[in-house]
N, C-alpha and C positions, 0 to 999 in steps of 0.2 A: 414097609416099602416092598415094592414088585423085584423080587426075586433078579428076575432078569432084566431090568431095568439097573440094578445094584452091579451085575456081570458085565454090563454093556458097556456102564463108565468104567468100570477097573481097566475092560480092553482098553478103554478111550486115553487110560492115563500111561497103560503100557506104554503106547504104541508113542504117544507125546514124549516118552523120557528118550534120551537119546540113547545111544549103544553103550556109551561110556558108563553112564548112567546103571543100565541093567545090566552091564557086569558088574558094576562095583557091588552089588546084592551082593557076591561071590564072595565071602571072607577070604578068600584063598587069591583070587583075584587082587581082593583091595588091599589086602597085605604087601602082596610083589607091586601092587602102582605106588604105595605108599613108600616103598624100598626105594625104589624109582624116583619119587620127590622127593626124599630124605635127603639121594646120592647127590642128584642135581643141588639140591638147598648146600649139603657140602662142600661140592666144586663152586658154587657161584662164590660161596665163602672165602675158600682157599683165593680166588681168582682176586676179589675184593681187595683180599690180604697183599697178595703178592704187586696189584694196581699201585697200591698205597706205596708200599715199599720201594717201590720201582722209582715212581714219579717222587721220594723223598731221597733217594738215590742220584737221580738224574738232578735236581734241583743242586744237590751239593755240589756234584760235578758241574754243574755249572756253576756256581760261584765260587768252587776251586780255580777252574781254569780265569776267569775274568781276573781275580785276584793276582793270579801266575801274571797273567797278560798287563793286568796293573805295574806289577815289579819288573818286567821284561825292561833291558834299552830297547832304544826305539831306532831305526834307519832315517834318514829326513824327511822318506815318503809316509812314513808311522808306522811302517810294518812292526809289530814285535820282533825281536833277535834273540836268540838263544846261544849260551856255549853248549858245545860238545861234553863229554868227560875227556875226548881225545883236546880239546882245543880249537877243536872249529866251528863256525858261525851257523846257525841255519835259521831259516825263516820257520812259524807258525807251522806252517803248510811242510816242512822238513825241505825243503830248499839249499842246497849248502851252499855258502859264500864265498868269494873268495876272498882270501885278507887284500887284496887292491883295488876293489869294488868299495870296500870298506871305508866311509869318512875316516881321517888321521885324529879329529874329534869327539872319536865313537869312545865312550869310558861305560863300561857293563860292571855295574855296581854288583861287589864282591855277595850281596846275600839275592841275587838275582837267580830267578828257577833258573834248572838247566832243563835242556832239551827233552834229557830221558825221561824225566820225570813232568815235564809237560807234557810232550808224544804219551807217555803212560796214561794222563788223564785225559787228556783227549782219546785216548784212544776207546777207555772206559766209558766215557758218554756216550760214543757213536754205540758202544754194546748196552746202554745203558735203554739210550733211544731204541733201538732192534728191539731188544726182549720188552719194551712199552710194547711197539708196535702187534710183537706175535702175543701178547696177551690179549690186546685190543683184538685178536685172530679167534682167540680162544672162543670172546665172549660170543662176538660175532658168527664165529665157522661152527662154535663144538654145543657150547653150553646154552643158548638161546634158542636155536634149532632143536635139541633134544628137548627142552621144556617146553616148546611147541606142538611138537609132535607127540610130546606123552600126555598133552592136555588137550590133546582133539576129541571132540563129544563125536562126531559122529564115523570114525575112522580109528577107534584104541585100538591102542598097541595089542599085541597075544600075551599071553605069559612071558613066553619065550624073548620075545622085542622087550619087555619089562626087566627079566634077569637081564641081558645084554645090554642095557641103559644102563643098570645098578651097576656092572662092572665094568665099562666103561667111564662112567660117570666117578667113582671110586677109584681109577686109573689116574684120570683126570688130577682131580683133588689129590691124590698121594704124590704125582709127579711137581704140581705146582708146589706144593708144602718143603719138597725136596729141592726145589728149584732155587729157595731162595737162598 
């Protein structure tokens, strides 16, 4: 084959490969991008983890509270009613009663939740829901954006942006891990 004919395709393949591409030749390079998807593959994980647990969390809290609400008396309107520890009445929503508001045929069956510890698990679920939601933040705001951006062919990252993503990325992953 013609010499230059053999140099003319290599440029033709060069120039074809994307940027991403002709740095990863770079061991040094593809080492730090590979650090990079390691960190990301670890946060997506932890992230995974934490989804699970979360949403097996909120699941229970809610069929704690229905249960609660199952055992509550009830007012004639259905609201659930709760005692106090002090004695007094309060609605679901923490409403306090007053005892001549009160039917004279209201009987609150002696193994009936009490307030504090329904307000307690209701109050868990509303934190139960929130930390769903800022995970759902994570995947959307932190971890999908960074594996976007460290897998652009024709705009990679530097070195630099590569460490930065690993420890970030790393950040990420160690706080959700702790989180739960």
């Amino acid at each position: 084959r013609d010499p230059k004919f053999i140099e003319e395709k290599k440029q033709e393949r060069e120039r074809r490969l994307s940027a991403l591409a002709q740095l990863m030749r770079d061991p040094v390079y593809a080492a730090a991008w590979q650090r990079a998807n390691d960190a990301i593959d670890r946060a997506q994980a932890a992230l995974d983890i934490a989804l699970l647990e979360n949403a097996q969390i909120t699941e229970d809290l809610q069929e704690r509270l229905e249960e609660m609400e199952g055992r509550a008396a009830r007012l004639p309107d259905g609201r659930a009613i709760f005692r106090t520890v002090d004695g007094s009445i309060r609605t679901a929503d923490g409403q306090r009663l007053r005892s001549d508001a009160l039917p004279a045929s209201l009987i609150i069956p002696l193994d009936a939740p009490s307030y504090e510890d329904y307000a307690t698990s209701r109050d868990a679920l509303t934190s139960a829901r929130a930390r769903g939601q800022e995970l759902s933040r994570v995947q959307t705001e932190v971890i999908d954006p960074a594996r976007e951006r460290q897998a652009d062919d024709d705009n990679p990252l530097s070195l630099d942006e590569l460490d930065a993503v690993t420890a970030y990325m790393t950040e990420v992953a160690d706080e959700l891990v702790e989180g739960r």
